[in-house]
C-alpha positions in Angstrom: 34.0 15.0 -42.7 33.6 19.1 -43.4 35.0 20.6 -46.2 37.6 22.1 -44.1 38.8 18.6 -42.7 38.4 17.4 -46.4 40.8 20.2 -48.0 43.0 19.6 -45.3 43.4 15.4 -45.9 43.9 16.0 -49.5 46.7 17.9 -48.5 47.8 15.4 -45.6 47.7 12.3 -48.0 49.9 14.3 -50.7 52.7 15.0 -47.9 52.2 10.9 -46.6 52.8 9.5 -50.4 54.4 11.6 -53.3 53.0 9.4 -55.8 49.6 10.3 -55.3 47.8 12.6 -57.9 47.5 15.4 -57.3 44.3 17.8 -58.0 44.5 21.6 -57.4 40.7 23.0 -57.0 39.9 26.9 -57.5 37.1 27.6 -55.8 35.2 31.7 -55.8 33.0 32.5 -53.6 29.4 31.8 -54.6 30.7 28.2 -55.7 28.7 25.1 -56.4 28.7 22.9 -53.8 27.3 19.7 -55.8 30.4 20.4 -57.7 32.7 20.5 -54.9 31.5 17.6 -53.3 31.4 15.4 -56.4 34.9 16.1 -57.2 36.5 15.6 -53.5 34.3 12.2 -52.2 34.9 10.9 -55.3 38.9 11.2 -54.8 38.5 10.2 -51.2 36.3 7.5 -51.9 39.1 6.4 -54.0 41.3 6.5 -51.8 39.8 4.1 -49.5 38.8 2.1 -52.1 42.4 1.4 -53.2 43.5 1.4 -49.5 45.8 3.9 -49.8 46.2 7.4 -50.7 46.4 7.9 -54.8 44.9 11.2 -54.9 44.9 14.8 -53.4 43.6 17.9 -53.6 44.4 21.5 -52.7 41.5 24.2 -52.9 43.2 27.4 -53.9 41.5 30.9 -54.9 42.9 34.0 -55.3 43.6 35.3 -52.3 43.6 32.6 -50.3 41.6 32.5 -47.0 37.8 30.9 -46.8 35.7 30.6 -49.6 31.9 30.5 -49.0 29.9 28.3 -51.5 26.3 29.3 -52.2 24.7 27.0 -49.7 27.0 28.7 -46.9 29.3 25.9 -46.5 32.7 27.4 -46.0 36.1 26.2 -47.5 40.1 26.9 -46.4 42.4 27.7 -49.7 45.4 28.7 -50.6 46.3 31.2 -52.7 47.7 30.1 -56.5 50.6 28.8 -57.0 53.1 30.0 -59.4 54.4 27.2 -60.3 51.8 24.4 -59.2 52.9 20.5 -59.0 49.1 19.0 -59.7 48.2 17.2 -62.2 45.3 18.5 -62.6 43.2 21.4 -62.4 39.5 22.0 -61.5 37.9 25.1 -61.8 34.4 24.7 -60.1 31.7 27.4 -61.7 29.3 29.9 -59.2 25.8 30.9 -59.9 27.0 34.0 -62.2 29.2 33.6 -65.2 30.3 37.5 -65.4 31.8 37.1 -62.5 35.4 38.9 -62.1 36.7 35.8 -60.2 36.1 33.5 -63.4 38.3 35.4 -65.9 41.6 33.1 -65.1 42.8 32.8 -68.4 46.4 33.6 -66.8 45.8 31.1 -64.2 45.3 28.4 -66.8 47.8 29.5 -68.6 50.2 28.6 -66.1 49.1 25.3 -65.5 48.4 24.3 -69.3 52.7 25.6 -69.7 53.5 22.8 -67.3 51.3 20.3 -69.0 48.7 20.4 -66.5 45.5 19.0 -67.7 42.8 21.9 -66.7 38.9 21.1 -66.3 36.9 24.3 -66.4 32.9 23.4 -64.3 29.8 25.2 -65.9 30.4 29.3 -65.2 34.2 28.5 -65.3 33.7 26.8 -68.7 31.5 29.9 -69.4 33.8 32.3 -69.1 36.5 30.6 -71.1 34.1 29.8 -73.9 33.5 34.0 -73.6 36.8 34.9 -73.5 37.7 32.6 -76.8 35.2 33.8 -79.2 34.8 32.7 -82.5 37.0 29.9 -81.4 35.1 28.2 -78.9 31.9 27.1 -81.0 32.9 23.2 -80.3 33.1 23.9 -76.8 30.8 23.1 -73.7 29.0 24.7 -71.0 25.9 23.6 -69.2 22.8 24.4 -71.2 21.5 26.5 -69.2 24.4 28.8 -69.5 24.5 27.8 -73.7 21.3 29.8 -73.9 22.7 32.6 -72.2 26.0 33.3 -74.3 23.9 32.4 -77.3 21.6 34.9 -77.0 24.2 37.3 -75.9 26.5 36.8 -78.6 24.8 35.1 -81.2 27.9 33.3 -82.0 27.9 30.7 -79.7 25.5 27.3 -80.1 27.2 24.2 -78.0 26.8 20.6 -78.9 25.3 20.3 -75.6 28.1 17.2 -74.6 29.0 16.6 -70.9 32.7 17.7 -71.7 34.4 19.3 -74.9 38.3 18.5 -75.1 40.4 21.7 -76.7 44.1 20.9 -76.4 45.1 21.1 -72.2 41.7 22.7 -71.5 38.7 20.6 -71.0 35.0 22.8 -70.6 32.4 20.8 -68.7 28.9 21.1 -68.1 29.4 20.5 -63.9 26.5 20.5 -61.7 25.5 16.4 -61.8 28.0 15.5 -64.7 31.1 16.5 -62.8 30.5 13.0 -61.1 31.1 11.5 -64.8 34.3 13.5 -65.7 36.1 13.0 -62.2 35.7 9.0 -62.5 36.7 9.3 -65.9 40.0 10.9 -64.3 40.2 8.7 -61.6 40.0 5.6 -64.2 43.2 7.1 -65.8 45.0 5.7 -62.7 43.6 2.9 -61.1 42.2 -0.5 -62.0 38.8 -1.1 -63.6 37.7 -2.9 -60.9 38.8 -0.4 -58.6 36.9 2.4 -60.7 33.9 0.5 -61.0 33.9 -0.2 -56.6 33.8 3.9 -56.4 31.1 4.1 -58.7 29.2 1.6 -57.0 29.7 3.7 -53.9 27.5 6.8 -55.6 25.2 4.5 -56.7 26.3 5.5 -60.0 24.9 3.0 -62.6 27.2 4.2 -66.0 30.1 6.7 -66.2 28.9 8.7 -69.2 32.0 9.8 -71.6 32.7 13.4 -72.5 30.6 13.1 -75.8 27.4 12.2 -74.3 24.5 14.6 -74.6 23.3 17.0 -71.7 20.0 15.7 -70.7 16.8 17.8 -71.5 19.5 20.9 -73.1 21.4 18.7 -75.3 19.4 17.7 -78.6 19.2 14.0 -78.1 16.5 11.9 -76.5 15.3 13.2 -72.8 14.8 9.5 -71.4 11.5 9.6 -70.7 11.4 6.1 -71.4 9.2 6.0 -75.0 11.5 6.7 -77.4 8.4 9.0 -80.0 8.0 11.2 -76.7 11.6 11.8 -76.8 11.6 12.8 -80.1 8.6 14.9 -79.9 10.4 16.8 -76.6 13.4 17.0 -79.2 11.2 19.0 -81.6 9.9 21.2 -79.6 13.4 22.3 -77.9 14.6 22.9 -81.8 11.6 24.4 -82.3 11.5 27.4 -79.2 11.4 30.7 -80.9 9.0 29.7 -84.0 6.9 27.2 -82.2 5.2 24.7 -84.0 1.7 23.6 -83.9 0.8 19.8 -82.2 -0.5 18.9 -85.6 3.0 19.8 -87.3 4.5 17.9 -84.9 2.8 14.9 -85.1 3.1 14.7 -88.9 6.6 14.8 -88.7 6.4 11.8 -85.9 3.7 10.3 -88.4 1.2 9.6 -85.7 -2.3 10.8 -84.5 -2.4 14.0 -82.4 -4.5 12.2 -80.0 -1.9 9.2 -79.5 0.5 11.8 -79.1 -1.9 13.8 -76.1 -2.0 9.5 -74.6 1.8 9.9 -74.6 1.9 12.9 -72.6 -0.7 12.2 -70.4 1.0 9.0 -69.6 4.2 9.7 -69.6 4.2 13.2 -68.2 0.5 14.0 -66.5 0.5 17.0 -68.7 -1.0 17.9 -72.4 1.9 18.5 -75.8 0.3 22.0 -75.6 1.1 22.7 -72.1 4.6 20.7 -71.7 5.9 23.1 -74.4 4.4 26.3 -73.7 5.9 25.7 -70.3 9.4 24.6 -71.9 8.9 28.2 -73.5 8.1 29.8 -70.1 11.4 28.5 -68.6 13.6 29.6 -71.3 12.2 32.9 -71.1 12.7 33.2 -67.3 16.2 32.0 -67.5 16.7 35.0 -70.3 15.3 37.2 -67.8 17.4 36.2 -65.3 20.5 36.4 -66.7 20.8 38.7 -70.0 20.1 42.4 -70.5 17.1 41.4 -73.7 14.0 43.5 -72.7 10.9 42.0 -71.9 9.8 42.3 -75.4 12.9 40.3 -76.9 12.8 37.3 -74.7 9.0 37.1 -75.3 9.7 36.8 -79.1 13.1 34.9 -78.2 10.6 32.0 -77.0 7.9 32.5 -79.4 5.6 34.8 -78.0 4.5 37.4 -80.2 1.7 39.1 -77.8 0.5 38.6 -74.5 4.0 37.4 -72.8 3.8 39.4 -69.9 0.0 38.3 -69.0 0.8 34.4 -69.4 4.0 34.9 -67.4 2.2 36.5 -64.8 -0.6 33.6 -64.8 2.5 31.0 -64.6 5.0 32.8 -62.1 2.8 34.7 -59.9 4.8 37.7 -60.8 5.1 39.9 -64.2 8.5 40.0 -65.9 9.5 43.0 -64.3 8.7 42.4 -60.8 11.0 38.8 -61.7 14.2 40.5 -63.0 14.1 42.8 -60.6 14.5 39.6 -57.8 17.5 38.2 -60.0 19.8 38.6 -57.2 17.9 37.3 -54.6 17.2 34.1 -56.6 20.9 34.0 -58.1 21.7 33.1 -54.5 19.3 30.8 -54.2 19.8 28.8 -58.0 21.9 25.3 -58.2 21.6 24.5 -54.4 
């Protein structure tokens, strides 16, 4: 089934059976499709799970019309409601968190007045967290997009959970997790045998709850499957703009720097050495990418205090420079 025929069952099964929940879903163009898709099988799936239809969904954006999602897959929507009779609302995130079509705090205002649970998706969640300030340091984003308002505003630092609770509105990390806070909804209303059937469907071994950590942005263990790597990946992520040398690290993991190298090689196929200079090298492209720092700044932001531009280029294939000045092109391309 397209998205089209999908937004327009969601509405169908909300006009066959009143009782069915219902989901209103604002989408912008540029959205994330893995979002979209996680959210609407997984109310469809449990619909024909339960054998009947329990759940619905409108898509709705602005205007109304068709929204286009990154990967070109096209969706119908409606225009908002002013006075919306969902139950819930989903606001999926896009590939760039300034985005014009993000700043919805009217939007959600309406929907939190009626009591409407609202679920804001990684850029959504991003723009909220923005918007709030001060206010928002217990809220949660993906990481990717942590490091980003961090580093913009300095305020900002995430506990790096799949989903942070603040009154009606609920931010999310999206992308992979939105799997985990849709079920979590869908358990609200059906049976646990039921819930655990549309899990089963995904493949989907554990429903993680709101509190657990964002894998490899969060600060707990990155499940490489040794528990003293984990914590050795954990150091060097605290660790990003004053690196630490492998022998500092290994006395705080009170082992050998050569059982530590066994570890990596193992584990990893890679050197401690390499693994985090290349950790370093990604967090500096994604502040590239994404912030105005200069070249300069993001090279000290990642604990590079000379010659940042020359490793970059022996990495990437491309100086700093001749990167940002792609960030559109790849904008359209990141989160497909």
């Amino acid at each position: 089934m397209n998205a089209r025929a999908q937004s327009r069952h969601g509405r169908q099964g909300h006009e066959a059976d009143q009782t069915a929940r219902q989901f209103d879903i604002v989408l912008s163009d540029g959205f994330v499709l893995t979002e979209y898709a996680a959210l609407t099988d997984a109310l469809r799936i449990a619909n024909r799970v339960s054998a009947q239809a329990q759940f619905s969904w409108t898509c709705r954006s602005a205007k109304g019309g068709t929204v286009t999602s990154l990967s070109g897959a096209s969706v119908e929507t409606q225009p908002f409601a002013q006075k919306s009779d969902a139950d819930y609302l989903f606001v999926l995130g896009n590939s760039d968190q300034d985005s014009p079509s993000l700043s919805l705090g009217h939007v959600i205002d309406r929907y939190t007045n009626r009591n409407i649970q609202v679920f804001l998706l990684s850029e959504a969640a991003s723009r909220y967290i923005k918007e709030r300030g001060p206010k928002s340091a217990h809220l949660t984003t993906h990481w990717e997009n942590s490091a980003v308002l961090k580093e913009r505003t300095g305020l900002f630092d995430a506990d790096n959970a799949l989903a942070s609770e603040d009154g009606q509105v609920v931010t999310c990390a999206g992308m992979g997790a939105t799997l985990d806070v849709v079920l979590s909804v869908i358990g609200r209303h059906v049976s646990s045998a039921v819930l655990m059937t549309v899990a089963n469907v995904f493949l989907h071994e554990r429903i993680r709850d709101f509190g657990t950590r964002q894998p490899f942005g969060g600060t707990a263990g990155t499940a490489t499957g040794d528990k003293v790597l984990d914590r050795a990946i954990e150091i060097m992520q605290d660790n990003i703009e004053e690196p630490l040398s492998v022998a500092e690290i290994t006395k705080r993991l009170g082992l050998s720097s050569r059982s530590l190298e066994r570890r990596f090689q193992s584990r990893l196929g890679t050197t401690p050495n390499t693994y985090y200079r290349e950790m370093r090298l990604a967090r500096a492209n994604n502040l590239l990418l994404n912030t105005a720092m200069s070249v300069r700044e993001i090279g000290l932001a990642c604990g590079f205090s000379g010659g940042f531009s020359v490793l970059y280029k022996s990495f990437f294939g491309v100086t700093p420079l001749q990167m940002r000045r792609t960030r559109q092109p790849l904008q359209s391309r990141e989160k497909e």
